[in-house]
C-alpha positions in Angstrom: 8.1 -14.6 11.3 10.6 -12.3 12.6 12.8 -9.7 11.6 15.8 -12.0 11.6 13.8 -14.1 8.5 12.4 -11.3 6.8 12.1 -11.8 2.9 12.7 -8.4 1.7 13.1 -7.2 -0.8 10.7 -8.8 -2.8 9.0 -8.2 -6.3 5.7 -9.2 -6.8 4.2 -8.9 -10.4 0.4 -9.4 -12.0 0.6 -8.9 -15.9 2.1 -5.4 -16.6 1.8 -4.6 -12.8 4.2 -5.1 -10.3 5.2 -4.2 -7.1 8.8 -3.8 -6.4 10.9 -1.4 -3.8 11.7 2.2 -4.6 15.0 2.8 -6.7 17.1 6.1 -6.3 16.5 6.4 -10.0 12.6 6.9 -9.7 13.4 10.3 -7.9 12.6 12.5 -10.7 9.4 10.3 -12.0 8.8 10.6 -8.0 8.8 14.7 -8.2 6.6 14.9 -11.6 3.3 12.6 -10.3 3.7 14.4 -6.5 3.8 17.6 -8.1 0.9 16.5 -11.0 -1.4 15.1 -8.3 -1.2 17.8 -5.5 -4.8 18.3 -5.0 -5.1 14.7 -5.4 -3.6 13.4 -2.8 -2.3 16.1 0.1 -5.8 15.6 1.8 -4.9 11.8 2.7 -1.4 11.9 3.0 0.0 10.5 6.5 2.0 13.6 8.2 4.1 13.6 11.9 2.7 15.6 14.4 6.7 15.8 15.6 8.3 18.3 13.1 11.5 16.7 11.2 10.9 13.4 11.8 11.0 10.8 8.7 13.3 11.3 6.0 14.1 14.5 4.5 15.1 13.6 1.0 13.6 10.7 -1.8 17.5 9.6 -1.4 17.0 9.3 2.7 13.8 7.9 1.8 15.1 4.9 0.2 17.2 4.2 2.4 14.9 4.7 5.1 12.2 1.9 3.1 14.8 -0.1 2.2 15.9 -0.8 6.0 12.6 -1.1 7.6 11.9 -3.9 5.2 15.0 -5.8 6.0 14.2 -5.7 9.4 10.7 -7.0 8.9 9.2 -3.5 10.3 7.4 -2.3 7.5 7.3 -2.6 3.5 7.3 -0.4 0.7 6.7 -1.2 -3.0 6.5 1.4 -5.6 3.3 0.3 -8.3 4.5 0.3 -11.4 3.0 -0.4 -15.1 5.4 -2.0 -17.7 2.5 -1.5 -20.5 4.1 1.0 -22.7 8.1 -0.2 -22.8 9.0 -3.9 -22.4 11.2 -3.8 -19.4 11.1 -0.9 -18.4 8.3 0.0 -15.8 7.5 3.8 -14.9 6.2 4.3 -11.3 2.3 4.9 -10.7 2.1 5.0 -7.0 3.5 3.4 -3.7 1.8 0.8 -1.5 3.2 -0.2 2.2 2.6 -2.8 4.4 3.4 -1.0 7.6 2.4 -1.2 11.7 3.3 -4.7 11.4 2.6 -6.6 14.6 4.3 -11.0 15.2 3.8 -12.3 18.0 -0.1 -13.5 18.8 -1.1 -10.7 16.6 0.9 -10.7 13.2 -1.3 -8.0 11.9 -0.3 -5.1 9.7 -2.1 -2.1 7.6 -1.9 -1.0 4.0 -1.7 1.9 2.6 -1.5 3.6 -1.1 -1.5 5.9 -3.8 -1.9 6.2 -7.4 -1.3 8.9 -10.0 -5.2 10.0 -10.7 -3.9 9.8 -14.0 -4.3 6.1 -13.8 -6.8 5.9 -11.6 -10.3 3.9 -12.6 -8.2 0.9 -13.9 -8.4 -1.7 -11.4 -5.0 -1.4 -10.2 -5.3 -0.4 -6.9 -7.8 -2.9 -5.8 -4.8 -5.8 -7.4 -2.1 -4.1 -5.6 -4.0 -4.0 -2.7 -4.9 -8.0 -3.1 -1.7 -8.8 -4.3 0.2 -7.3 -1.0 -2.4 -8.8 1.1 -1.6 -12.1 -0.3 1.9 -11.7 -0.1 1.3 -10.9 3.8 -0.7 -13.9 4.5 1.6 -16.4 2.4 5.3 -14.7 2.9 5.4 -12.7 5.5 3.1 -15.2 8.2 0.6 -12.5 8.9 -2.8 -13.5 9.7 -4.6 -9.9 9.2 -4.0 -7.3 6.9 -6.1 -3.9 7.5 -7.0 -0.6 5.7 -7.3 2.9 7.5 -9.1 5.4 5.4 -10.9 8.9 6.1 -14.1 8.5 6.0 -14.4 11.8 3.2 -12.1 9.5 1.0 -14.6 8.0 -1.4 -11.7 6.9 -3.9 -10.5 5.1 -1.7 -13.4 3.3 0.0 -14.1 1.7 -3.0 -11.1 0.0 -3.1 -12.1 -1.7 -0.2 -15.7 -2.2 -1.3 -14.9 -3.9 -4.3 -12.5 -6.3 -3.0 -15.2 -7.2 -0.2 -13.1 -6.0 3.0 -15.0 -5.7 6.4 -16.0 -2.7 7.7 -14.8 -2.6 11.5 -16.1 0.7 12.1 -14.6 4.1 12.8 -11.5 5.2 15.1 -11.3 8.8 16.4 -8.7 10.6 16.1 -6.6 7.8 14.4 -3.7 8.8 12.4 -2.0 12.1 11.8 -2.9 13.3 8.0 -3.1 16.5 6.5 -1.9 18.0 9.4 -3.9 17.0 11.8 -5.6 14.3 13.9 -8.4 12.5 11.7 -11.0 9.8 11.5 -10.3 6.6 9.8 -13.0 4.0 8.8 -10.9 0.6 9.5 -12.0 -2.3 6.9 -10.2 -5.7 7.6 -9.7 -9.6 5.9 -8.2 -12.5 7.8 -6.2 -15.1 5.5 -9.0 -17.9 6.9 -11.2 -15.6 4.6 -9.2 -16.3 1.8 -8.5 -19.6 0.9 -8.0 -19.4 -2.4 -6.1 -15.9 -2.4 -7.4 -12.1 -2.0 -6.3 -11.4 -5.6 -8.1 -14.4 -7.1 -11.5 -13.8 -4.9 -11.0 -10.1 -7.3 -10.1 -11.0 -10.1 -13.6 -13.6 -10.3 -15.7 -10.6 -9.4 -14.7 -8.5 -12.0 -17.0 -8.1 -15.0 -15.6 -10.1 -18.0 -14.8 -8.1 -21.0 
């Protein structure tokens, strides 16, 4: 795959969970869940150690998503539940595909939020497994990867229960909070998955 063939933008939908890109019209739901989950998440959010750079507005933002996608660089969905209204979703989260690599690599890494609100449910782990797929099937990657701090328990088990390797520990690996941290790197391959990331999940959760 290159940028010339890239498939954005793109939906992708489990029940009352999709995945689809960011709309200038989530700004204000955007505001509320950064402002509700502060404390949440400011301790694992990616930062530039080059002051201004990224965009400076959710507008600029969209844009910015929007573009990287089309040119096969990087992908951004917002989560979103459509539980509560019939067609018409409200935005959990945000999950990217991003540091995509073609050539004899075609790798790329995930990353994500979720409202703690919501938190608990499952959906991370199926967003996570449903973008993986989606990067094996569509977008002709053959590894998808998953940086996290090592002090981010909610987060590691997201990729201890959908049975991601651990490749060990990278020093100083991405800029978050600020600073230079640690990230535990946990890995799948698509030869791992025959059958699908989402459906090797979905079989090893508990029936109700």
């Amino acid at each position: 795959m290159s940028w010339q063939r890239s498939p954005w933008p793109v939906t992708l939908r489990h029940g009352t969970l999709s995945l689809r890109p960011l709309r200038r019209r989530d700004r204000d739901a955007w505001e509320a869940q950064r402002a509700h989950n502060h404390a949440w998440l400011t301790p694992w959010d990616a930062t530039s150690p080059v002051p201004g750079a990224g965009p400076s507005s959710f507008g600029q933002m969209v844009r910015w998503h929007g573009r990287q996608g089309r040119e096969g660089s990087s992908f951004t969905w917002g989560v979103a539940l459509d539980d509560d209204a019939p067609d018409r979703d409200r935005l959990v989260g945000l999950l990217s595909l991003g540091g995509i690599q073609y050539g004899s690599v075609l790798s790329g890494s995930i990353g994500y939020w979720i409202d703690r609100r919501e938190a608990g449910r499952g959906l991370t782990p199926t967003a996570v497994a449903m973008a993986a797929d989606w990067a094996f099937r569509s977008a002709g990657l053959h590894r998808v990867e998953v940086n996290i701090r090592p002090e981010n328990a909610a987060s590691l088990r997201v990729v201890e229960k959908l049975g991601l390797r651990d490749e060990g520990v990278r020093r100083s690996y991405l800029h978050v909070d600020g600073d230079w941290r640690d990230h535990r790197t946990f890995a799948i391959t698509a030869g791992e998955v025959p059958e699908g990331l989402l459906a090797r999940w979905l079989a090893s959760r508990p029936r109700a």
